[in-house]
C-alpha positions as CSV (number, residue, x, y, z in Angstrom):
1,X,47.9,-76.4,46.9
2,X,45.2,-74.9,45.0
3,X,42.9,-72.3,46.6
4,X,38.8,-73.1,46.8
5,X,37.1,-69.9,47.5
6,X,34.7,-71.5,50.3
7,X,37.0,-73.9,51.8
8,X,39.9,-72.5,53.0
9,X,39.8,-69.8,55.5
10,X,36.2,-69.4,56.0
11,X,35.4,-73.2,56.8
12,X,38.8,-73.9,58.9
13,X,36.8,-73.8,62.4
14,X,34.3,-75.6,61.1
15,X,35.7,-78.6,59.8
16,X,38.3,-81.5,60.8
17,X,41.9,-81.6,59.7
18,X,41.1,-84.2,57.5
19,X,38.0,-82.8,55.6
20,X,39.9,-79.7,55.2
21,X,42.5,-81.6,53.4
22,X,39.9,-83.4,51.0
23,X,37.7,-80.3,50.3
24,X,41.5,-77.9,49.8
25,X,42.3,-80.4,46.8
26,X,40.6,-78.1,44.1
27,X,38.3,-80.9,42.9
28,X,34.6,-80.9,43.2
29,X,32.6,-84.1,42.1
30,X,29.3,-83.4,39.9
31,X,27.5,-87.1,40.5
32,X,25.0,-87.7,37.7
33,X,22.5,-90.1,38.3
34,X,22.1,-91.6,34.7
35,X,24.2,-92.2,31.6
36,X,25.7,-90.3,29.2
37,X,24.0,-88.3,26.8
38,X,20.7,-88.4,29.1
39,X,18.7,-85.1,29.7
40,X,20.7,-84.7,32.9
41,X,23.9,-85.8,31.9
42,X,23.8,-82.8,29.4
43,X,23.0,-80.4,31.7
44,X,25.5,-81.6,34.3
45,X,28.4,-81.1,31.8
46,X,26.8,-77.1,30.8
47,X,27.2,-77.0,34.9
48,X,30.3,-78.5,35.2
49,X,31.9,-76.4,32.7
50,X,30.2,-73.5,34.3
51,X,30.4,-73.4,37.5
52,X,34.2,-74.4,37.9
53,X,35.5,-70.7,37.5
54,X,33.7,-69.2,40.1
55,X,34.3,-72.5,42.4
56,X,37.8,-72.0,41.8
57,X,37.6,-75.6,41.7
58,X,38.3,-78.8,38.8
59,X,34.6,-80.4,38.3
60,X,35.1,-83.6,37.4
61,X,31.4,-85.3,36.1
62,X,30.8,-88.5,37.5
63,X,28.3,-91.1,36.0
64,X,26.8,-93.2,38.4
65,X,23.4,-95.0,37.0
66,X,21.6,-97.5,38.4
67,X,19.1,-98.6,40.4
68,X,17.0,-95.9,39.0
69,X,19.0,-93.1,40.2
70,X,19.0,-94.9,43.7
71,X,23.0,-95.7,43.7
72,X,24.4,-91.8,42.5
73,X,21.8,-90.6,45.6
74,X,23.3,-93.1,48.2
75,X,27.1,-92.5,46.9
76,X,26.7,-88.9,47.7
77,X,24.9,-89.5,50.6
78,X,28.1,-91.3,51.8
79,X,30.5,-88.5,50.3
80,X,32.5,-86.6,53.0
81,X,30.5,-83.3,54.1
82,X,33.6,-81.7,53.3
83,X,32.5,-79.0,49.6
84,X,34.3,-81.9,47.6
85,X,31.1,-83.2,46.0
86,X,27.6,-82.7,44.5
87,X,24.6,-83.9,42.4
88,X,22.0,-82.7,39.5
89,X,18.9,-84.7,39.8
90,X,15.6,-84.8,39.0
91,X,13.0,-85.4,41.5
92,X,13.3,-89.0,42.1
93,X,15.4,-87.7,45.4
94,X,11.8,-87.4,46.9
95,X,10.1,-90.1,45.3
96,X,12.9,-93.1,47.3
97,X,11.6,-92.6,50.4
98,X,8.2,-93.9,49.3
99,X,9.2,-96.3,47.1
100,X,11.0,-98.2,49.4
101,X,10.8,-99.8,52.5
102,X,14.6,-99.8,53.0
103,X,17.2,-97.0,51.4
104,X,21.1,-97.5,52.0
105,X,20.7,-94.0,53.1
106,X,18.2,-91.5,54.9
107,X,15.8,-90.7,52.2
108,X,14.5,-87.5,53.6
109,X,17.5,-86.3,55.6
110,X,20.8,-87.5,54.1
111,X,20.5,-84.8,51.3
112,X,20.0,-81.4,50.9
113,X,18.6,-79.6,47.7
114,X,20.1,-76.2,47.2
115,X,19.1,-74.9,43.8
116,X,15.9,-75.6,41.1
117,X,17.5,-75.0,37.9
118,X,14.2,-76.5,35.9
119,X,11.5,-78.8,35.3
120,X,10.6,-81.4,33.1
121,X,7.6,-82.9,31.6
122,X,7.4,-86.6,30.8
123,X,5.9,-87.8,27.7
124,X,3.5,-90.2,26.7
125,X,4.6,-91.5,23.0
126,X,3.6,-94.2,21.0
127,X,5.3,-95.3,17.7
128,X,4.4,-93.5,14.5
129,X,2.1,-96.7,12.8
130,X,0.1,-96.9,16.0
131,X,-3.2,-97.1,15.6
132,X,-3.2,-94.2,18.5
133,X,-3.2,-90.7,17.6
134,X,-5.1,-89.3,21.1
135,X,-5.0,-90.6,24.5
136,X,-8.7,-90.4,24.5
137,X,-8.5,-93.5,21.7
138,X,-5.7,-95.4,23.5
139,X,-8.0,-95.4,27.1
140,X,-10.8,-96.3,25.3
141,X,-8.6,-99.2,23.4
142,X,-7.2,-100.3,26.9
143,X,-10.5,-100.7,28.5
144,X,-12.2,-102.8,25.6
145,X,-9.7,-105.5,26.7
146,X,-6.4,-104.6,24.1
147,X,-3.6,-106.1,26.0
148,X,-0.7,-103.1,26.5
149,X,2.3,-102.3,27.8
150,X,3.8,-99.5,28.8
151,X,7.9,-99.2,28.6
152,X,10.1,-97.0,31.5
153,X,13.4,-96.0,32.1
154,X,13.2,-98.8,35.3
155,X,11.2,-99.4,38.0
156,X,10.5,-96.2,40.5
157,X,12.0,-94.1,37.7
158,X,9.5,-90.9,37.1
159,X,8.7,-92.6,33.9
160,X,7.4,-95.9,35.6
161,X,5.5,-93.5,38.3
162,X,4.1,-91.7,35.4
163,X,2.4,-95.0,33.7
164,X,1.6,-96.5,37.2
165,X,-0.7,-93.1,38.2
166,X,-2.0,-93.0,34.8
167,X,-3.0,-96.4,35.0
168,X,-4.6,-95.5,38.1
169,X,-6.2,-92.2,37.0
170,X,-7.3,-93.5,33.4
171,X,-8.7,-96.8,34.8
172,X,-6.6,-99.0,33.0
173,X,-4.2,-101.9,33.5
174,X,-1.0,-100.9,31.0
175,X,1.7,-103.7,31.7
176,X,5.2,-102.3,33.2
177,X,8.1,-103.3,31.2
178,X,11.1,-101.4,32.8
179,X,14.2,-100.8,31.1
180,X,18.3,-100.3,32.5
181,X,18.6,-97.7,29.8
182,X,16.1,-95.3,29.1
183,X,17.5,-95.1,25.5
184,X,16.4,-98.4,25.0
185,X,13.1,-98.0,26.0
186,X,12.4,-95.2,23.8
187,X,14.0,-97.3,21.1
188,X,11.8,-100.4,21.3
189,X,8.7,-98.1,21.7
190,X,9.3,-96.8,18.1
191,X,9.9,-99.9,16.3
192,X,7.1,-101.1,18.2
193,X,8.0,-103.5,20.4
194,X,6.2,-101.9,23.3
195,X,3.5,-100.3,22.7
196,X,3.4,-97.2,24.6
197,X,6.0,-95.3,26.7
198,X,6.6,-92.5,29.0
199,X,9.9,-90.7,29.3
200,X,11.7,-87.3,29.5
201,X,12.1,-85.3,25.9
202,X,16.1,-85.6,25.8
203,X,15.8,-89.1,24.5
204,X,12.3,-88.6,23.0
205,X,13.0,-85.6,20.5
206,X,15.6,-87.3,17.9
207,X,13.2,-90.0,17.4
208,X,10.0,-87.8,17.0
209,X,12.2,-85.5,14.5
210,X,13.1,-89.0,12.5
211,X,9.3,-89.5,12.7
212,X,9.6,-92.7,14.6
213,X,7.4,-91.6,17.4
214,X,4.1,-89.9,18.2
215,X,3.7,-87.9,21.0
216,X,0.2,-88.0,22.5
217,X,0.2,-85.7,25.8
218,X,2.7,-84.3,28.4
219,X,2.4,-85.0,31.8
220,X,2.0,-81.8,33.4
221,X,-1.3,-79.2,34.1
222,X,0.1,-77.4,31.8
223,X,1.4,-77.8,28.1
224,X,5.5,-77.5,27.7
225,X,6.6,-74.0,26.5
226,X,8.4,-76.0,24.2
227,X,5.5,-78.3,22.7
228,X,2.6,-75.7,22.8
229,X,0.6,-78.3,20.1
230,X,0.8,-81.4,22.4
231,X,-2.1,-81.5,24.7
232,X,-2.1,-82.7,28.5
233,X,-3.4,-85.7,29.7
234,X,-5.8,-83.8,31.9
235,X,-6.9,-82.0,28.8
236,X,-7.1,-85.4,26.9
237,X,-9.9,-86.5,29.6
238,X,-7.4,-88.1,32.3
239,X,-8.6,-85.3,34.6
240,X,-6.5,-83.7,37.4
241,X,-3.4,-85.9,36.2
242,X,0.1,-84.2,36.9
243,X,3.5,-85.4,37.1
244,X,6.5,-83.3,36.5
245,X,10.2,-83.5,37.5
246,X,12.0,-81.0,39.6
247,X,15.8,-80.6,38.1
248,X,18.0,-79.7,41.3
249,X,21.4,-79.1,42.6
250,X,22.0,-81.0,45.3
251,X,24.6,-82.0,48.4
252,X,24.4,-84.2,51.1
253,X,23.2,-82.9,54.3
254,X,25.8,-81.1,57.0
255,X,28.1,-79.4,54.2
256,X,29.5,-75.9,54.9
257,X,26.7,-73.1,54.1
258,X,29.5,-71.5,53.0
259,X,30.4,-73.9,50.0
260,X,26.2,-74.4,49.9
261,X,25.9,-71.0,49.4
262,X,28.8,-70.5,46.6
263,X,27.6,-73.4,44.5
264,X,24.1,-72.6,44.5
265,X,25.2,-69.1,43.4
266,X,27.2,-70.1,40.4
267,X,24.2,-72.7,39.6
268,X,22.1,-70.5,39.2
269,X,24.0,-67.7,37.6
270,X,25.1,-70.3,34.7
271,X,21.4,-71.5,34.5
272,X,20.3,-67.5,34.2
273,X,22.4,-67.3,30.5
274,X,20.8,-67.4,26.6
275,X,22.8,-70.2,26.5
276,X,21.4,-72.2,29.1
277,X,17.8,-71.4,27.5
278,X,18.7,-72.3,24.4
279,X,20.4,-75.8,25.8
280,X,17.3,-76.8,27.8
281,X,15.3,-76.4,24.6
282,X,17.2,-78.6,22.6
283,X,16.2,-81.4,25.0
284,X,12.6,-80.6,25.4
285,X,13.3,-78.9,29.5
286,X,11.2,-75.6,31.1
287,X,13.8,-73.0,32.5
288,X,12.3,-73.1,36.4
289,X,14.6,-71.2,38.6
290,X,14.2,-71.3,42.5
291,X,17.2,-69.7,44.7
292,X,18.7,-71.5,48.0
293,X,16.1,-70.6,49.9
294,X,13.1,-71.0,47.8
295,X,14.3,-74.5,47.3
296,X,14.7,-74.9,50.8
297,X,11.3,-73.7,51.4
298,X,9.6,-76.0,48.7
299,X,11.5,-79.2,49.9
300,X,8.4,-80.4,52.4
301,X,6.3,-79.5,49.6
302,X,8.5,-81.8,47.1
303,X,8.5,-84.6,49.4
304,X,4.6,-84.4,50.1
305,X,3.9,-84.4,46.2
306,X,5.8,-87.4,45.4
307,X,4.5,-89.3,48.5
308,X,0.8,-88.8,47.4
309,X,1.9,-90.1,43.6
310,X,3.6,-93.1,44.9
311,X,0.7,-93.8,47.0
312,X,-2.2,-93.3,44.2
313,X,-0.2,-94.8,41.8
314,X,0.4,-98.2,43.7
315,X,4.4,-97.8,42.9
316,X,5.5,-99.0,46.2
317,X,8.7,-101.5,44.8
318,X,9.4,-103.4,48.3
């Protein structure tokens, strides 16, 4: 039987013969809420590959989209509480609860954040023969009349909140046109077919190096370390607007601290390495890291945020 240096002997009194048996396996599940080759499916593999040593554990990376994110949340929520399983997510873990009236799960206490290992700016792109070149020019377009549209990764996705509370902030009336695949969306925004999109940089970067895209603003008070020349959409006259992502490791609520404790440790000593750096560069991410218990502490916080955005934004999906 292979050994799992916070299972065995330290969570023995703790935990039923039978979670003892699933957690003593050696395998640990990393759930990623989106497809391959998103922004978070990249830096679940880094993690996976990472953190497995000092587990003494297999990581085996599971892709669960859909449903915005909803379904990988709900089948972790559901996962034994045994150390056999966890998630890297963005923050659409706080943003459910509002959304919906009705979760398969417990929205606010089903999971547990342990670890911030970043954060991520959305952006607002149009395609390269757009008329657009400053959001200033696409407001002021929008409330002449111009019918638009604005394309997401799916609806109560951080890219559909980010269009709905700029819609609401700018005093404008963009159409939502969700996606199932956020690559899609960012595809059909550069040849045009929508005109205007928000998303994370993963997908964004490969088009805007092909010159298929412009980017306009990022979504956050303050511009990305990353894109120092792109402007915010409170600079660009949408005053006081903010929306940025929270990248976390996460469990479901009630597993050992001592397997909480282990895994955020080798989190965030993988996500304190050059090489992490230079990965969350390549797709357009801020290093932002938070230990268990500054995490912990900025959980309410989290929650509260994405509450208020769902609420000015008029996202609220059922």
């Amino acid at each position: 039987m292979l050994r799992r240096t916070f299972t065995l002997a330290g969570l023995a009194a703790t935990l039923p013969a039978t979670s003892q048996a699933a957690a003593a396996d050696g395998t640990l599940r990393l759930i990623v809420p989106s497809a391959p080759g998103t922004g978070v499916d990249i830096l679940s593999r880094y993690f996976a590959q990472q953190i497995a040593k000092p587990l003494d554990a297999k990581v085996i990376v599971d892709n669960r989209a859909g449903a915005g994110g909803m379904l990988a949340c709900d089948v972790l929520a559901k996962a034994p509480a045994d150390g056999g399983a966890c998630m890297l997510t963005s923050g659409s873990i706080y943003t459910f609860p509002w959304l919906y009236n009705k979760l398969p799960y417990d929205g606010v206490n089903d999971l547990a954040p342990v670890v911030n290992v970043g954060l991520s700016q959305l952006l607002l792109l149009v395609p390269t023969q757009s008329p657009y070149r400053t959001v200033q020019e696409l407001v002021a377009d929008a409330k002449r009349g111009t019918p638009l549209s604005f394309a997401s990764a799916g609806a109560g996705t951080a890219s559909h909140l980010a269009g709905a509370l700029f819609n609401q902030m700018a005093g404008v009336n963009l159409t939502h046109i969700p996606y199932k695949v956020a690559s899609q969306s960012v595809v059909d925004v550069a040849s045009g077919v929508v005109g205007v999109g928000f998303q994370g940089p993963a997908g964004v970067l490969p088009l805007l190096k092909a010159g298929k895209v412009r980017i306009l603003a990022v979504t956050g008070l303050q511009r990305s370390s990353l894109m120092p020349e792109i402007p915010t959409l409170d600079e660009s006259g949408v005053k006081g607007y903010e929306l940025v992502s929270p990248i976390v490791m996460v469990t479901r609520a009630g597993n050992p601290p001592a397997f909480v404790k282990a895994l955020g440790d080798a989190t965030l000593a993988a996500a304190s390495t050059p090489e992490y750096k230079q990965l969350c560069s390549t797709i357009g991410l801020d290093v932002h890291l938070q230990s268990q218990a500054q995490t912990q502490a900025a959980t309410a916080g989290e929650f509260a945020k994405w509450r208020r955005i769902v609420a000015l934004g008029g996202a609220k999906l059922d």
